[in-house]
C-alpha positions in Angstrom: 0.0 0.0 0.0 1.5 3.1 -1.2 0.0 5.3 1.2 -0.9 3.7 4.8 -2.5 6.3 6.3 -5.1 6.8 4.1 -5.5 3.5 3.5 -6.4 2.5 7.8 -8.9 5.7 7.2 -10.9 4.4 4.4 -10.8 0.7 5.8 -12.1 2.2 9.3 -14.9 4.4 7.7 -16.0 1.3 5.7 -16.0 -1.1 8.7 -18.2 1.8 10.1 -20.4 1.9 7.4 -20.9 -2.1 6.9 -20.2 -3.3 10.2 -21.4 -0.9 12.9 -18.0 -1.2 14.5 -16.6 1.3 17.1 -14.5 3.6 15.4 -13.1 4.4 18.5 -11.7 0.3 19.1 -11.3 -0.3 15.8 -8.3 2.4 14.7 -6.3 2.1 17.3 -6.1 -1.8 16.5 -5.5 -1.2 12.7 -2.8 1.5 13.4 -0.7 -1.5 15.7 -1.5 -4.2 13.0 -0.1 -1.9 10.4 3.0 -0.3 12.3 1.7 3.5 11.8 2.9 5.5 14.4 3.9 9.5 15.1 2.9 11.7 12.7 1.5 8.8 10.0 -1.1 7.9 12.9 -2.5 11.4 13.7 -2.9 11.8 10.3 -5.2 8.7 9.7 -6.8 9.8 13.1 -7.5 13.2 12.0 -8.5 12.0 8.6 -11.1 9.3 10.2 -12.5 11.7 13.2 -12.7 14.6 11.4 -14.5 13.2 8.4 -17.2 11.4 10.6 -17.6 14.5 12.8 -18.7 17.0 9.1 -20.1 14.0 6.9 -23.0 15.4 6.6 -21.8 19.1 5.5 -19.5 16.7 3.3 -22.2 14.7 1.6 -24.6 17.8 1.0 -21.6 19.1 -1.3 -21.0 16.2 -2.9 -24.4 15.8 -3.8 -24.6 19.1 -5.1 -21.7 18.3 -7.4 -22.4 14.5 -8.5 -26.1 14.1 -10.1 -26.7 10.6 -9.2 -26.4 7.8 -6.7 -22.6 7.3 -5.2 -21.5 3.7 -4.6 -20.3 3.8 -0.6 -16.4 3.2 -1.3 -16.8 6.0 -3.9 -18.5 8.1 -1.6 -16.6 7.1 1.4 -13.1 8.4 -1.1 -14.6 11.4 -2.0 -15.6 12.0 1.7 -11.9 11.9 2.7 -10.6 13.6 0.0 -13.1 16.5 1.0 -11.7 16.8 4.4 -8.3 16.7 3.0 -9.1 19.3 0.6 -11.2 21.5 2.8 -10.4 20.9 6.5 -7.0 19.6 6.6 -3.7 21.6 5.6 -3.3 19.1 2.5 -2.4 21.0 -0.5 -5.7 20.5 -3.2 -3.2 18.8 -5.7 -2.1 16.1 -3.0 -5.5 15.8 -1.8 -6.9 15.1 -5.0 -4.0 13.1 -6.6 -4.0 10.7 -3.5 -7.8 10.4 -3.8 -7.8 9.4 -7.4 -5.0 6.7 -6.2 -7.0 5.4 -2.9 -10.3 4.6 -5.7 -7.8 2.8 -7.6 -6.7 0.5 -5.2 -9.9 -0.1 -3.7 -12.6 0.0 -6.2 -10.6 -0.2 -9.2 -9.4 2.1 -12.4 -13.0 3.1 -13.8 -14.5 5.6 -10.9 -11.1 6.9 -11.4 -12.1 9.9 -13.3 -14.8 11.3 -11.4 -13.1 11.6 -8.3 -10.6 13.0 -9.8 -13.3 16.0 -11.7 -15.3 16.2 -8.3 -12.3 16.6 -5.5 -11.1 19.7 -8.0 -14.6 21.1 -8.1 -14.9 20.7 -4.4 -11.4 22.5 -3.6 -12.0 25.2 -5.9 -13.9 26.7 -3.1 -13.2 27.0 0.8 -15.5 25.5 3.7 -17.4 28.7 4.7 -18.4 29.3 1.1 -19.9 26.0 0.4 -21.9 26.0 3.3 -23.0 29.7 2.8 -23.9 28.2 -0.8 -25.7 25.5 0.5 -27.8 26.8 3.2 -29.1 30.0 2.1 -32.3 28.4 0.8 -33.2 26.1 3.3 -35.2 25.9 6.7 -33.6 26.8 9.8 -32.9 23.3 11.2 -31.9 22.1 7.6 -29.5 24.7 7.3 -28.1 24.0 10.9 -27.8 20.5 10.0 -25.6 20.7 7.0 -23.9 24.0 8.6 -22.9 21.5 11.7 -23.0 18.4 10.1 -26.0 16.7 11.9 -28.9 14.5 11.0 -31.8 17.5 10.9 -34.1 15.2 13.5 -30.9 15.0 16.6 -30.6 19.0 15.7 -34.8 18.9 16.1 -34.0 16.6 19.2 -31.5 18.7 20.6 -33.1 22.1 20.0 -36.2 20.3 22.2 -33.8 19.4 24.9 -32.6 22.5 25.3 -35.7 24.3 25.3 -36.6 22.2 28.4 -34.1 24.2 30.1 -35.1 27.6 28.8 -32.0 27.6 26.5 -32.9 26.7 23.0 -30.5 30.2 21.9 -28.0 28.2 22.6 -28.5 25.2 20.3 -25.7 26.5 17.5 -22.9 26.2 20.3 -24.1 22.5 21.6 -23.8 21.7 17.6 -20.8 23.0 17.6 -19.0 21.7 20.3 -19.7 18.3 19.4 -17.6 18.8 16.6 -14.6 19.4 18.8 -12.3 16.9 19.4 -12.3 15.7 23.2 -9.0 15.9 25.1 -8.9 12.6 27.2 -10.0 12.9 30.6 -8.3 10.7 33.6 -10.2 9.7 36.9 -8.7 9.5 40.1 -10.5 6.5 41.9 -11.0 8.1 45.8 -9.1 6.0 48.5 -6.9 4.6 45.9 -5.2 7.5 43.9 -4.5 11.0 44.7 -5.8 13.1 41.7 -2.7 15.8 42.5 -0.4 12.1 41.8 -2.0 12.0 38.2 -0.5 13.8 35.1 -2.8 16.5 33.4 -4.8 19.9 34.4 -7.9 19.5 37.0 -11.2 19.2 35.5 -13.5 21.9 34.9 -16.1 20.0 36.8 -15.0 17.2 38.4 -12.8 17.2 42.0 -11.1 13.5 40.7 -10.6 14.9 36.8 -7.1 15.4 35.5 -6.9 16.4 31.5 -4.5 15.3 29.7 -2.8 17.4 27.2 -1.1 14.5 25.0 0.3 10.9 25.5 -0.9 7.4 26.3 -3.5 7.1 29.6 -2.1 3.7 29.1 1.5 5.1 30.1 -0.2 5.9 33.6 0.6 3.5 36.2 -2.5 3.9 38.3 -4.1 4.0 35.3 -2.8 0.4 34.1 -3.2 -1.6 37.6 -6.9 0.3 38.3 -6.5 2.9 40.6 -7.4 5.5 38.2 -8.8 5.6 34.4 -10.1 7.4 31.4 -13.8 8.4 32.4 -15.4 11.6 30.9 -16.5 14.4 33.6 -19.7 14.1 32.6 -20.0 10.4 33.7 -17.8 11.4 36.4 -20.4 13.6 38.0 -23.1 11.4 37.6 -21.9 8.8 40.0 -20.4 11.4 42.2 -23.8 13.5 42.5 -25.9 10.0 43.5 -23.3 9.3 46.2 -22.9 12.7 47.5 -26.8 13.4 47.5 -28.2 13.2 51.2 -30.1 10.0 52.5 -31.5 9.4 55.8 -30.9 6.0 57.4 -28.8 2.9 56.1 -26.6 3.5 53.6 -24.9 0.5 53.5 -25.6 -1.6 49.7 -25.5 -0.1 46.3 -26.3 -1.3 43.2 -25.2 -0.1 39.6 -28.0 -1.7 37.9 -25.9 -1.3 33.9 -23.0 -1.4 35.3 -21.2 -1.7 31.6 -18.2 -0.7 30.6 -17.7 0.2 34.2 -16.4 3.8 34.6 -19.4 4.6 37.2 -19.5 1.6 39.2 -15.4 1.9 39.2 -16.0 5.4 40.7 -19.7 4.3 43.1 -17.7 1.5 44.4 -14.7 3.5 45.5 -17.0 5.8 47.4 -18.5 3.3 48.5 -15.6 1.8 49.9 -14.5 4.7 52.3 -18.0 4.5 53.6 -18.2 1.1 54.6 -21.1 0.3 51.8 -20.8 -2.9 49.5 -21.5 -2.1 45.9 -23.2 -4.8 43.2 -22.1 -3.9 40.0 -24.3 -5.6 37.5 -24.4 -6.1 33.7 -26.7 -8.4 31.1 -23.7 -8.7 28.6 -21.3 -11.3 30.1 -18.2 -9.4 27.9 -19.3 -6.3 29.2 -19.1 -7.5 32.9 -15.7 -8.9 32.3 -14.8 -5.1 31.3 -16.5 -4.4 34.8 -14.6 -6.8 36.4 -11.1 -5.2 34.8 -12.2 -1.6 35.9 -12.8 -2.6 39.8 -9.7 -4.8 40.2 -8.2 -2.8 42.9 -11.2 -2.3 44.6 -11.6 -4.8 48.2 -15.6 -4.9 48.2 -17.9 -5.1 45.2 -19.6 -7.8 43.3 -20.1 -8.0 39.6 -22.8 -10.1 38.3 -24.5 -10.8 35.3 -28.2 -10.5 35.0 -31.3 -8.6 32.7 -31.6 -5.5 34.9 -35.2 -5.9 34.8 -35.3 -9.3 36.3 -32.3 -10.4 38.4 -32.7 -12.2 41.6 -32.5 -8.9 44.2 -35.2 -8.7 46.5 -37.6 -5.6 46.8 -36.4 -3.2 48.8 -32.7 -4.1 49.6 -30.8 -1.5 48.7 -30.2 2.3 49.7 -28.5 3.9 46.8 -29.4 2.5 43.1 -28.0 3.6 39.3 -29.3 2.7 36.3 -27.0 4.3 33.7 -29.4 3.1 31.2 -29.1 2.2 27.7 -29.6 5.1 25.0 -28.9 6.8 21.9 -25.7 7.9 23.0 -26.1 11.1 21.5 -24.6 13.2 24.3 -21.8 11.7 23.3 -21.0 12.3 20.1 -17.6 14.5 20.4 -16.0 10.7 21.2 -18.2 8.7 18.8 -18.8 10.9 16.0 -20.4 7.9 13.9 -23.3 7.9 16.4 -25.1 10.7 14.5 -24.9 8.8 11.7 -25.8 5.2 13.2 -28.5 5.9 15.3 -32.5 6.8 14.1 -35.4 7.9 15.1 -36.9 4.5 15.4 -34.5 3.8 18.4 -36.6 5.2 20.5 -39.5 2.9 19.9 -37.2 0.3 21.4 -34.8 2.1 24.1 -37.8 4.0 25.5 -39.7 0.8 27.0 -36.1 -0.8 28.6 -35.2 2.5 30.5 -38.8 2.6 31.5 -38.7 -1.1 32.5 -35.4 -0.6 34.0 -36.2 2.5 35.9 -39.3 0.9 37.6 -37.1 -2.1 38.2 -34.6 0.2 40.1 -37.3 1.7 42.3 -38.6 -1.3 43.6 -35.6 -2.6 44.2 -34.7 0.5 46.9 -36.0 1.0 49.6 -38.5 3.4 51.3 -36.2 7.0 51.6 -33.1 5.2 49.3 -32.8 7.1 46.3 -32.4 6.4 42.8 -30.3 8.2 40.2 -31.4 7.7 36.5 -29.1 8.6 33.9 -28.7 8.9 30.6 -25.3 9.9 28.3 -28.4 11.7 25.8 -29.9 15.0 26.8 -33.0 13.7 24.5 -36.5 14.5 26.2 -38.0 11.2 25.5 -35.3 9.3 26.9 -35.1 12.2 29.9 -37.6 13.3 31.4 -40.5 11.5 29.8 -39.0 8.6 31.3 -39.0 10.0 34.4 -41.9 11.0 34.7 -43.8 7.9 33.7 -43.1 6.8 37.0 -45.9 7.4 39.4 -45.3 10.1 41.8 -46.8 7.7 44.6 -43.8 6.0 43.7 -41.3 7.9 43.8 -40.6 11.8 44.3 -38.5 13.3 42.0 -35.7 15.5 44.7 -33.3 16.5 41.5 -32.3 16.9 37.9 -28.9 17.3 36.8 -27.4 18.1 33.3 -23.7 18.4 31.6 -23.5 20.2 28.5 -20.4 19.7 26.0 -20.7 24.1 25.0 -21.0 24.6 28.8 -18.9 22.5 31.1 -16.8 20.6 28.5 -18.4 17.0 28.8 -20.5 15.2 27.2 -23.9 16.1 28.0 -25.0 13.7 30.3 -28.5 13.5 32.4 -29.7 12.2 35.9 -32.9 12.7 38.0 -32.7 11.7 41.4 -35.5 10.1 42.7 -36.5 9.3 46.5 -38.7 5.9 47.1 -41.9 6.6 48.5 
């Protein structure tokens, strides 16, 4: 392969396209298999990132430019070669010239010519002056969603979300700031690391966050034997808020009722530990609760087991504090998984909707009268917010708190939880 790095970002983007796989496992395993490293690897992870984060802005010029149906690896070319051409500091010529080579290789000598015709149509012109071309005629949330490259029903979810807290002027900024690239985030575990021992700036939100500026997390030693890891603030103060939020009477077993990959319980169960409380950290996907298992290594008291949230063996009633970090869209997220916008649909809902319903109802009756329950969701959606909440009874429950984290605002991802107090 004459050009590597190019080569692991069209082979990720197709992988994402065909196989649903996590861009975010996936490159750094092709980079190792392959041998790119330094400056060759931040290319391809610039090139990949980048061109997921403004595929949509991407496509809607392309489209304008090619009058009929794209095959993906032609589309998925000409998507990279865009980003090269118009976000990247790639000359046009090498942008173009390396584009018409990558079809080559991977399709073969016939779409050759196009992507060769379109690439030098789509340089010919910067970013700004595409998108000015492009928008001027549409509606408001069409325009937003090619101007910040985002399926027009998340910017119509998003826009509702934010409205909810009186804030919908700021919808432009949330839009934006998913389309910056995250620095990684450490967490020191309490009891077990010092965050002052860690490398990296405190957190803007978060009293355990250190951020790091470059290198490996992997390079950290508390990081590698479990005394700290990479956990975003958002997620941080989710687990941190349930624990610190007042409770009257015992306090003594927790449960993390979707426990996977583990960053919260990780977190719960260290608090936990300084208090004297035991921790149940359970998850339905067995490989998921192995990951659990990895992340509370160095912790002395907590139990991992495997079971459907709604219908393990707990009894009613026999625990004080209770998280369900429940399954979602994940579009909270989407500054670390830029594919999301992309993957997910509206139709999720019809599906997600009933389990963190189930799930939530599971979690109250499985605390008991004056425990609390923390619901949380990395999705700042309404319908997977508050509607949920709400659908449980309030001579059920009594809703004492809602919290939010907002990537434009505090730099996470924007993550939800209500706290609720069992009736």
């Amino acid at each position: 392969m004459s050009d590597p790095s190019r080569g692991v970002a069209y082979d990720v983007l197709r992988a994402a396209d065909e196989r649903d796989a996590y861009v975010n496992l996936l490159l750094p395993q092709l980079l190792r298999e392959r041998g790119i490293v330094g400056r060759d690897a931040a290319f391809a992870t610039e090139l990949v990132h980048g061109t997921l984060r403004l595929r949509g802005t991407y496509d809607a010029v392309l489209d304008s430019l090619v009058g009929r149906p794209l095959d993906p690896e032609v589309r998925d070319v000409l998507r990279l070669g865009a980003h090269q051409a118009l976000s990247m500091r790639v000359p046009s010529h090498a942008a173009v010239s390396t584009s018409v080579s990558l079809v080559r290789r991977v399709v073969g000598h016939k779409p050759a010519g196009l992507v060769n015709a379109v690439l030098r149509k789509v340089a010919a012109d910067d970013l700004d002056t595409w998108v000015e071309r492009l928008t001027q005629d549409l509606e408001p949330d069409d325009a937003l969603a090619v101007r910040r490259s985002h399926p027009t029903w998340v910017v119509r979810g998003l826009r509702s979300a934010l409205r909810a807290v009186d804030a919908a002027d700021e919808l432009d900024a949330l839009l934006e700031a998913d389309n910056r690239p995250p620095k990684v985030t450490l967490v020191a575990r309490p009891g077990l690391v010092d965050p002052s021992d860690l490398p990296g700036t405190p957190g803007q939100v978060s009293p355990y966050a250190r951020v790091l500026d470059a290198g490996d997390p992997g390079d950290v030693a508390a990081v590698r034997d479990g005394r700290a890891g990479v956990q975003d603030e958002g997620s941080q103060m989710v687990a941190l808020t349930l624990a610190e939020a007042a409770l009257e009477g015992s306090d003594a077993r927790w449960l993390d009722l979707c426990a996977g990959p583990g960053g919260k319980a990780a977190l719960l169960g260290a608090l936990a530990a300084q208090r004297g409380a035991h921790l149940v950290a359970n998850e339905v996907q067995p490989h998921r609760a192995e990951l659990v298992r990895r992340g509370l290594r160095a912790l002395p008291d907590v139990e991992v087991t495997v079971h459907d949230g709604r219908e393990g063996p707990w009894e009613p009633g026999s625990f004080d504090r209770v998280l369900v970090d429940a399954p979602c869209t994940g579009l909270g997220a989407l500054r670390r998984r830029p594919e999301s916008r992309w993957r997910r649909t509206p139709e999720d809902l019809a599906s997600l909707v009933p389990l963190q319903r189930a799930l939530l109802r599971r979690a109250v009756d499985l605390t008991r009268p004056g425990g609390l329950v923390g619901y949380a969701t990395c999705s700042p959606l309404v319908d997977e917010t508050l509607e949920v909440v709400e659908s449980v009874g309030p001579g059920v429950a009594e809703l004492v708190g809602v919290h939010r984290w907002w990537p434009h605002r505090d730099g996470t991802d924007a993550m939800f939880l209500a706290l609720l107090r069992r009736r």
